[in-house]
LOBA-469398 format. One record per atom (N, C-alpha, C): z, y negated, x negated; residue number from 0; atom name. Coordinates in steps of 0.2 Angstrom, whole numbers, plus 2048, in hexadecimal, padded with zeros to 3 digits. Atoms other than C-alpha are relative to their C-alpha. Layout:
<atoms>
ATOM     Z     Y     X   donu   rolum
ATOM     Z     Y     X    NUM      CA
...
</atoms>
This chain:
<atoms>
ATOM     Z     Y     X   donu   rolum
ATOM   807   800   7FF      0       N
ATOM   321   3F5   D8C      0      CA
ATOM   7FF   804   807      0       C
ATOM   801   7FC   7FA      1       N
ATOM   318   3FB   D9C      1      CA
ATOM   800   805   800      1       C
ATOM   804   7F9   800      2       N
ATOM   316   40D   D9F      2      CA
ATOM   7FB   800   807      2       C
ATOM   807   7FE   7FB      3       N
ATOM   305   413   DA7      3      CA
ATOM   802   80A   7FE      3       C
ATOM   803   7F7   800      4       N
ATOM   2FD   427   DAD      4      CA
ATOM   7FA   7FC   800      4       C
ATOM   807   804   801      5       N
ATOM   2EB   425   DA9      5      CA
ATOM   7FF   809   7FF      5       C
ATOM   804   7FA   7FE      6       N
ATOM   2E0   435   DAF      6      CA
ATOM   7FA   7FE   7FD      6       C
ATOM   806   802   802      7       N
ATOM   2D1   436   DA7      7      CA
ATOM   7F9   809   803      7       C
ATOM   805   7FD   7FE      8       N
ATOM   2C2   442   DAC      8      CA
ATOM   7FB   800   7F9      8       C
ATOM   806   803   804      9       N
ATOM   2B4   447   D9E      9      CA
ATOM   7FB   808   803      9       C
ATOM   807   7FE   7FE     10       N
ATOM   2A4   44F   DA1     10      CA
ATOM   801   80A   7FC     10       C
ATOM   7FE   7F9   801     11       N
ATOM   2A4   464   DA2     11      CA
ATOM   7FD   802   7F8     11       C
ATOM   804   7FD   804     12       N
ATOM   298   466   D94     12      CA
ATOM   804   801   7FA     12       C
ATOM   7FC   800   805     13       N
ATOM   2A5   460   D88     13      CA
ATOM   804   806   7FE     13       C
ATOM   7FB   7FB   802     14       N
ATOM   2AE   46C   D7C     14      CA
ATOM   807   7FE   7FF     14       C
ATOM   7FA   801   801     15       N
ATOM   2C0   46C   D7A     15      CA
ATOM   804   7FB   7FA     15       C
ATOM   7FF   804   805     16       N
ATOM   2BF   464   D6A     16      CA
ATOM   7FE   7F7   801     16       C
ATOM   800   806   7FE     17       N
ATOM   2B5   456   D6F     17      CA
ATOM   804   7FD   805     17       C
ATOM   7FA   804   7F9     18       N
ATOM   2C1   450   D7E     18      CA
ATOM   805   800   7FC     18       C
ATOM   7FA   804   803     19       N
ATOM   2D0   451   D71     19      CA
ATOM   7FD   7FA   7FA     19       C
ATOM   802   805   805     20       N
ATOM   2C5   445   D65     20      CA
ATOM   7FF   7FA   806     20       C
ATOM   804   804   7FC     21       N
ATOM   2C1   43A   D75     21      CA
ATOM   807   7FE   802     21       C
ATOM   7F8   803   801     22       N
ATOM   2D3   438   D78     22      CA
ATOM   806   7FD   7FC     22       C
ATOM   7FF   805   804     23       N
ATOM   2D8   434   D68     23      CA
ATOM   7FD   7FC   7FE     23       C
ATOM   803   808   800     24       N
ATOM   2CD   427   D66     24      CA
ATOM   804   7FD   805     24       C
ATOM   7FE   803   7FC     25       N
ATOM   2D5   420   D76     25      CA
ATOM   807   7FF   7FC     25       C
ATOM   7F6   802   803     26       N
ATOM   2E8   421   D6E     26      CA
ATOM   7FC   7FB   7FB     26       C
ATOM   802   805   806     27       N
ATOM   2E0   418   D5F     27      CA
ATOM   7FF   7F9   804     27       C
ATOM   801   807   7FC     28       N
ATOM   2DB   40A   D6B     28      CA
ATOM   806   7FF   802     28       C
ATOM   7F9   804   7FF     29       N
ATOM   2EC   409   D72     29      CA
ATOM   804   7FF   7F9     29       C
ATOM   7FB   800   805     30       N
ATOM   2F5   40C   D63     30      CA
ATOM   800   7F8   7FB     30       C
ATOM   804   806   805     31       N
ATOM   2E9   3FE   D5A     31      CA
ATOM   804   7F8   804     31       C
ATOM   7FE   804   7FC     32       N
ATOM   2F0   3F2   D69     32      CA
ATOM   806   800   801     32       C
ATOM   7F9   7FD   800     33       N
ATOM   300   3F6   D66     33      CA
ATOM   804   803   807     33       C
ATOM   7FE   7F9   7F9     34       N
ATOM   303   404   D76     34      CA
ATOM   804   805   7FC     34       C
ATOM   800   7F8   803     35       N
ATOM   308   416   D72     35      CA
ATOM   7FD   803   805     35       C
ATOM   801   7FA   7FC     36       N
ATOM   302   426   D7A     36      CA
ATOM   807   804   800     36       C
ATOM   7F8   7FB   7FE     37       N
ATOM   313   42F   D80     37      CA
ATOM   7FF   808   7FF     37       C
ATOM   7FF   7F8   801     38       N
ATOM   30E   43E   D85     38      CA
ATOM   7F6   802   803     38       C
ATOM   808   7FF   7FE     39       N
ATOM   2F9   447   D88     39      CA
ATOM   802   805   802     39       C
ATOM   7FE   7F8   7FC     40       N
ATOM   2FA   456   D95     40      CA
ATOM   7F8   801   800     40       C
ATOM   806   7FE   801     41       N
ATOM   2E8   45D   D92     41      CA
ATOM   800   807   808     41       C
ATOM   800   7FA   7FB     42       N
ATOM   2E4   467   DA5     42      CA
ATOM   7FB   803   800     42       C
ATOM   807   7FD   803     43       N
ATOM   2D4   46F   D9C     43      CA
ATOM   7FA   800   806     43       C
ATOM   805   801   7FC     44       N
ATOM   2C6   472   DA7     44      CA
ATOM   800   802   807     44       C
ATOM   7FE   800   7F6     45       N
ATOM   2C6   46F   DBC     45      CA
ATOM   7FA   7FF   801     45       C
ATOM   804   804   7FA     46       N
ATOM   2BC   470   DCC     46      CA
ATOM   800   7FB   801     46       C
ATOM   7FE   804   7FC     47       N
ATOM   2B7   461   DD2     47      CA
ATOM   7FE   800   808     47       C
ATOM   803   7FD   7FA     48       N
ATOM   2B8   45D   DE4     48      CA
ATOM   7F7   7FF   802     48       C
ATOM   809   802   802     49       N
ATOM   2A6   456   DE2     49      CA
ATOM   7FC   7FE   7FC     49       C
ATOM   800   802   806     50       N
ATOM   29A   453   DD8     50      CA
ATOM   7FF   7F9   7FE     50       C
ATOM   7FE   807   801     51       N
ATOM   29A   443   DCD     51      CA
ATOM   7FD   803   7F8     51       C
ATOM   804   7FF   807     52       N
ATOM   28C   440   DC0     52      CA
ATOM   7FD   806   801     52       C
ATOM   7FF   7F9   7FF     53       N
ATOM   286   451   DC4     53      CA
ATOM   805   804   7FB     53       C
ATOM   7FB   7FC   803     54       N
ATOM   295   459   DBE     54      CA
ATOM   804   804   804     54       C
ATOM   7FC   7FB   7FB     55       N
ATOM   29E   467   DC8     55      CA
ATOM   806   800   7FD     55       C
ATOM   7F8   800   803     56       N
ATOM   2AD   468   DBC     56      CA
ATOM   801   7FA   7FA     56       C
ATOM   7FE   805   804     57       N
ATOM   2B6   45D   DAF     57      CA
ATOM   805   7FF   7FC     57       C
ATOM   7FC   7FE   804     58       N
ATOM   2C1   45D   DA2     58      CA
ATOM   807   7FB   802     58       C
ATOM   7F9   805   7FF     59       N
ATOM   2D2   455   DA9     59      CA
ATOM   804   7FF   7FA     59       C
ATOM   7F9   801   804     60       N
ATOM   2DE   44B   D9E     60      CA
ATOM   804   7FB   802     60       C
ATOM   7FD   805   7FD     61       N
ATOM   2EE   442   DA2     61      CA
ATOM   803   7FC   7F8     61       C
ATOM   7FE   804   805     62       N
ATOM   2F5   435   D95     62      CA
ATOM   807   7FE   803     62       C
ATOM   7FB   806   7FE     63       N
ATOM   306   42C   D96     63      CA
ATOM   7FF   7FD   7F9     63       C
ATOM   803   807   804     64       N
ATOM   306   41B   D90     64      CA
ATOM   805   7FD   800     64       C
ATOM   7FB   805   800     65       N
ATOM   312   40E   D8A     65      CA
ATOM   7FE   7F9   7FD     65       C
ATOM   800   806   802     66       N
ATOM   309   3FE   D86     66      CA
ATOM   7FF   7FA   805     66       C
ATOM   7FF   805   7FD     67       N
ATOM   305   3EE   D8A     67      CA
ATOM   7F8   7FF   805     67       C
ATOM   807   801   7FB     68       N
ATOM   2F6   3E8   D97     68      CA
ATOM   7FA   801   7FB     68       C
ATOM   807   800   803     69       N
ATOM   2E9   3E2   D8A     69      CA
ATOM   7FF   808   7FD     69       C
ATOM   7FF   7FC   804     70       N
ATOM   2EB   3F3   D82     70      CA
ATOM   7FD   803   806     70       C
ATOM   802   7FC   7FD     71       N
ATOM   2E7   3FB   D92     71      CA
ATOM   7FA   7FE   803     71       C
ATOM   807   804   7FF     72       N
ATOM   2D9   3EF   D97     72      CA
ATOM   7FB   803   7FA     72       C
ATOM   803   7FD   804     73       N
ATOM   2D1   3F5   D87     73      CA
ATOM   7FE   808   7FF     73       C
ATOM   800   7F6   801     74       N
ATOM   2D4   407   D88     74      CA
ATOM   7FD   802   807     74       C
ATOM   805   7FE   7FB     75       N
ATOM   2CB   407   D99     75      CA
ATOM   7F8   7FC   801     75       C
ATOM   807   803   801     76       N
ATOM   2BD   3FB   D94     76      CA
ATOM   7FD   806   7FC     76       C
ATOM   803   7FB   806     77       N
ATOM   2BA   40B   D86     77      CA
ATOM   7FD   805   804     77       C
ATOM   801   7FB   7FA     78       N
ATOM   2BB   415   D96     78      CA
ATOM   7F7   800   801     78       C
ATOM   806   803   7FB     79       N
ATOM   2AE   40D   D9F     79      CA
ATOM   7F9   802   7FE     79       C
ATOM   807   800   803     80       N
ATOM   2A1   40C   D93     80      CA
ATOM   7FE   808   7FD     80       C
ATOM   801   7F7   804     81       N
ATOM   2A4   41F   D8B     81      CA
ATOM   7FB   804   807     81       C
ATOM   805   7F9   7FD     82       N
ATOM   296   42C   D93     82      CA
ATOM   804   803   801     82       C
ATOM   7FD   7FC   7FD     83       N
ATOM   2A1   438   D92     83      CA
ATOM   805   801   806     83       C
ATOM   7FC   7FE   7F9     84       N
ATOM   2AE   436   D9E     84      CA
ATOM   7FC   7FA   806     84       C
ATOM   802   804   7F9     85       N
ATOM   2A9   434   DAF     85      CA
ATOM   806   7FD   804     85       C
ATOM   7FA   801   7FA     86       N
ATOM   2B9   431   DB9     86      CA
ATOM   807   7FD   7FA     86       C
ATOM   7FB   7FE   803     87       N
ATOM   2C7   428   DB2     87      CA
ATOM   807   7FC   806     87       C
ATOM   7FA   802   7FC     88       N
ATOM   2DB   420   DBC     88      CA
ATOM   804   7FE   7FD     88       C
ATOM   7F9   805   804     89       N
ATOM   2E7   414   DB3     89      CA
ATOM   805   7FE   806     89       C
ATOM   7FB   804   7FB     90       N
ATOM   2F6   411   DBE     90      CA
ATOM   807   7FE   7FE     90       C
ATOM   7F7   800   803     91       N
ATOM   308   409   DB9     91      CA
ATOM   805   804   805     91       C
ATOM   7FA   7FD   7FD     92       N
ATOM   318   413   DBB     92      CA
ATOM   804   7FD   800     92       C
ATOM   7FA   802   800     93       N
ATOM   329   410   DBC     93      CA
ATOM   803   804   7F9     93       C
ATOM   7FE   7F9   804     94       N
ATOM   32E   422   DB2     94      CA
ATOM   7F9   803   7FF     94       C
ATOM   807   7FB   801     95       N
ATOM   321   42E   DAB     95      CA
ATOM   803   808   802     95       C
ATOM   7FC   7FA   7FE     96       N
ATOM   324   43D   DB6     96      CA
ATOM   800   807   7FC     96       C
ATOM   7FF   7F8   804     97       N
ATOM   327   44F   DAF     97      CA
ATOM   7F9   802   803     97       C
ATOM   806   7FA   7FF     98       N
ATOM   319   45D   DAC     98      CA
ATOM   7FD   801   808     98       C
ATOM   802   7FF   7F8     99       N
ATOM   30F   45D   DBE     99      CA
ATOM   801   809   800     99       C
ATOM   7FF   7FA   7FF    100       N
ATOM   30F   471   DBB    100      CA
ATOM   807   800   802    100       C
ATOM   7F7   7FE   7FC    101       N
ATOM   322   471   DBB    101      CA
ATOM   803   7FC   805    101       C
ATOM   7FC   7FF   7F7    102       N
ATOM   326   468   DCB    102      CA
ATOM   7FD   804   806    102       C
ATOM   805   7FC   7FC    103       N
ATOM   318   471   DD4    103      CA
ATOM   803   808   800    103       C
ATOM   7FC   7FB   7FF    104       N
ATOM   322   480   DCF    104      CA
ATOM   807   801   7FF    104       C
ATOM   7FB   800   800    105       N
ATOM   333   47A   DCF    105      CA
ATOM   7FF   7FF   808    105       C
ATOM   801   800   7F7    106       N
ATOM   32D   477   DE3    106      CA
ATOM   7FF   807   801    106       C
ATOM   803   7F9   7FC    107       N
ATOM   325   488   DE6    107      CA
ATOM   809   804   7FF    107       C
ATOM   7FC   7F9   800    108       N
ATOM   335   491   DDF    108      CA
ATOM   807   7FD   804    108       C
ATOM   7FD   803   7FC    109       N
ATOM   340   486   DE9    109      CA
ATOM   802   803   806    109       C
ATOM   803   7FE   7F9    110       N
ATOM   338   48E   DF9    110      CA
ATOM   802   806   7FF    110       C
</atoms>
């Protein structure tokens, strides 16, 4: 199957719990289209550089994905229509790379 990273953005006001129910509905939707969800790195809540929807910050999550197209055609049509998230990135990889924290610190201690 293909692998995807799909970044999603949701709206500040959401609590922690809400946005892990907003992303297990999305697994379900691949899962239902036969995909998997690999791995959810949850970046909890960020500045943005601007605002968007009136929202100054936003609850980041990253997703790895391993299914097939229509599966991801669906899971960004749920995007689309959902209120909550303002901002979301579906892109195909090759490999799904390691934890963004640990190359960002496997560079710093390098130096």
């Amino acid at each position: 199957m293909t692998k995807y990273e799909s970044v999603l953005i949701a709206r500040q006001d959401l609590g922690a719990s809400q946005v892990s129910a907003i992303v297990s509905d999305l697994s379900n939707v691949i899962a239902k289209e036969g995909g998997e969800v690999v791995r959810v790195d949850n970046w909890g809540l960020k500045n943005l550089a601007y605002r968007i929807k009136k929202n100054r910050k936003g609850h980041y999550v990253l997703l790895n994905i391993s299914a097939p197209a229509n599966a991801i055609a669906e899971y960004e049509r749920l995007m689309r229509v959902n209120e909550d998230i303002i901002r979301y990135m579906t892109v195909k990889v090759d490999e799904f790379s390691e934890a963004a924290g640990s190359e960002s610190e496997a560079a710093a201690s390098e130096e």
